[in-house]
N, C-alpha and C positions, 0 to 999 in steps of 0.2 A: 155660723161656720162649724160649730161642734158637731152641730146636727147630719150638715153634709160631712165628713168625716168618718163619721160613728157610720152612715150609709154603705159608704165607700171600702171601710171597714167589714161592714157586716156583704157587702156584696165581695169580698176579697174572698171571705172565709166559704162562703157559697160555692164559687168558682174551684175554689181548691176539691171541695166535697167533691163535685160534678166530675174535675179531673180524677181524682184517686180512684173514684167507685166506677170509674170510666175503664181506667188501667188494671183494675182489678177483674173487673170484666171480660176485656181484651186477654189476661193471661188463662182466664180460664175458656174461652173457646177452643174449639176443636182446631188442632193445626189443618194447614193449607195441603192439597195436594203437593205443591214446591218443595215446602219444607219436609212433608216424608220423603217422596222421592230424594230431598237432598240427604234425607237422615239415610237412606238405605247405599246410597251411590260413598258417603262418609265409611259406610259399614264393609262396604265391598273393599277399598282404599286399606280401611284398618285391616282386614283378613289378611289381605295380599300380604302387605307390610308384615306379618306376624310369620308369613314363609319366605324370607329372605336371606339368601345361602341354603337353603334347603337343595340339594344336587340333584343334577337332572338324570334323565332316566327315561329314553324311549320306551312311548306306551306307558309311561308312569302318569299316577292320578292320585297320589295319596304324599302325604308328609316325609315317608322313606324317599319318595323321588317322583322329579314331576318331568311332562315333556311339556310343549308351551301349552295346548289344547287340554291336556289334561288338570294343569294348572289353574287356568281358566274356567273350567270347568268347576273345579272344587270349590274357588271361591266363592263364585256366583250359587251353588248349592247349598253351601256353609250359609251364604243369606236368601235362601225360599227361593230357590230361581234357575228351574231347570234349563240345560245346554246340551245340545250333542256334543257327541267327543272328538270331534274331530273340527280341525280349523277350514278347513274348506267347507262343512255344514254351518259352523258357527255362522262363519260369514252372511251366509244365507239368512237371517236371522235378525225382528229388530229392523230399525228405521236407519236408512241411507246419512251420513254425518259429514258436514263438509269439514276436512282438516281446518279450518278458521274458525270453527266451530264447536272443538271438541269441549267437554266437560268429562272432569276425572268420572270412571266407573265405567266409559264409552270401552269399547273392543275396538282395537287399532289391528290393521290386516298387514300382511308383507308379503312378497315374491320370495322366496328361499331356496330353497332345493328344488324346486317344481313349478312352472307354471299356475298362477293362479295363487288361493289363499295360503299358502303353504307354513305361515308362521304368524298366531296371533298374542296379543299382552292387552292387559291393562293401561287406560291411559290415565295417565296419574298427575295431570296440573303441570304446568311451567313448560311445555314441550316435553314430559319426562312418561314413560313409559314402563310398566311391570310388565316384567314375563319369566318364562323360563329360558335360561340360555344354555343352547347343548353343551356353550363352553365353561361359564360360569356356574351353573346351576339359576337360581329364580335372584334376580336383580332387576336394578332402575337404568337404564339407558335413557338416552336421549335421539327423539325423532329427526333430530337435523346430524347426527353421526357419520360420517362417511360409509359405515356397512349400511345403514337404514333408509336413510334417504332416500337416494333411488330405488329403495326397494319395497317404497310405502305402496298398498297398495287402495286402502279404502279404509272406513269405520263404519260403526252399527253402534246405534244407542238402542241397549237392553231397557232398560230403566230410561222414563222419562222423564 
């Protein structure tokens, strides 16, 4: 009986080896595509977030003042990632995103003053949305709003 014990034992302490030098392993591979793309779509989120209440500013593209495309714009630059300047190009741009589908860092479209893409934000988790707002300056709204709602017009995933 010692005998089998001491086995069982020594086959415990084996198993554990296998596990650790296993995990150890595992943290040392290269990350996934997923996880950078998620680390970069994280990084886009944090940027926006750092201009909020920054005041808007047609034709603004910079920290003094932003309009929504230019807003956009800066962020996604700020992490390696050029956009044209305008919301109606952005749109153009990037893979088709069905609303049931979004992931934070996606570009959210809207009808506004004009026919067509006329006002874009970040789409930022929970149904919640960055942008620049002509009346607030750069904030979180919400895509089921009564101004937005109706006037959602599409998404684009920049980042995969």
């Amino acid at each position: 009986m010692r005998l089998v014990t001491k086995l069982v034992a020594v086959c415990l302490v084996v198993l554990m080896l296998v596990f650790v030098n296993a995990s150890v392993f595992a943290a040392d591979a290269k990350p996934t595509k997923a996880t950078v793309d998620s680390k970069k779509t994280d990084n886009i989120i944090k940027t926006a977030e750092k201009y909020l209440k920054t005041p808007y500013k047609f034709g603004g593209d910079s920290p003094k003042g932003f309009d929504c495309s230019g807003f956009v714009k800066f962020v996604y630059e700020k992490n390696g990632k050029n956009l044209p300047r305008t919301a109606d190009i952005q749109y153009k741009q990037g893979k088709v995103v069905e609303r049931s589908k979004l992931k934070p860092g996606d570009l959210v479209f809207f009808t506004t003053y004009e026919r067509g893409a006329s006002h874009v934000g970040i789409y930022y988790g929970n149904n919640k949305f960055i942008h620049a707002s002509s009346s607030r300056g750069v904030m979180i709204s919400r895509l089921d709003e009564t101004y937005w709602k109706p006037r959602y017009l599409g998404a684009r995933r920049i980042i995969n």
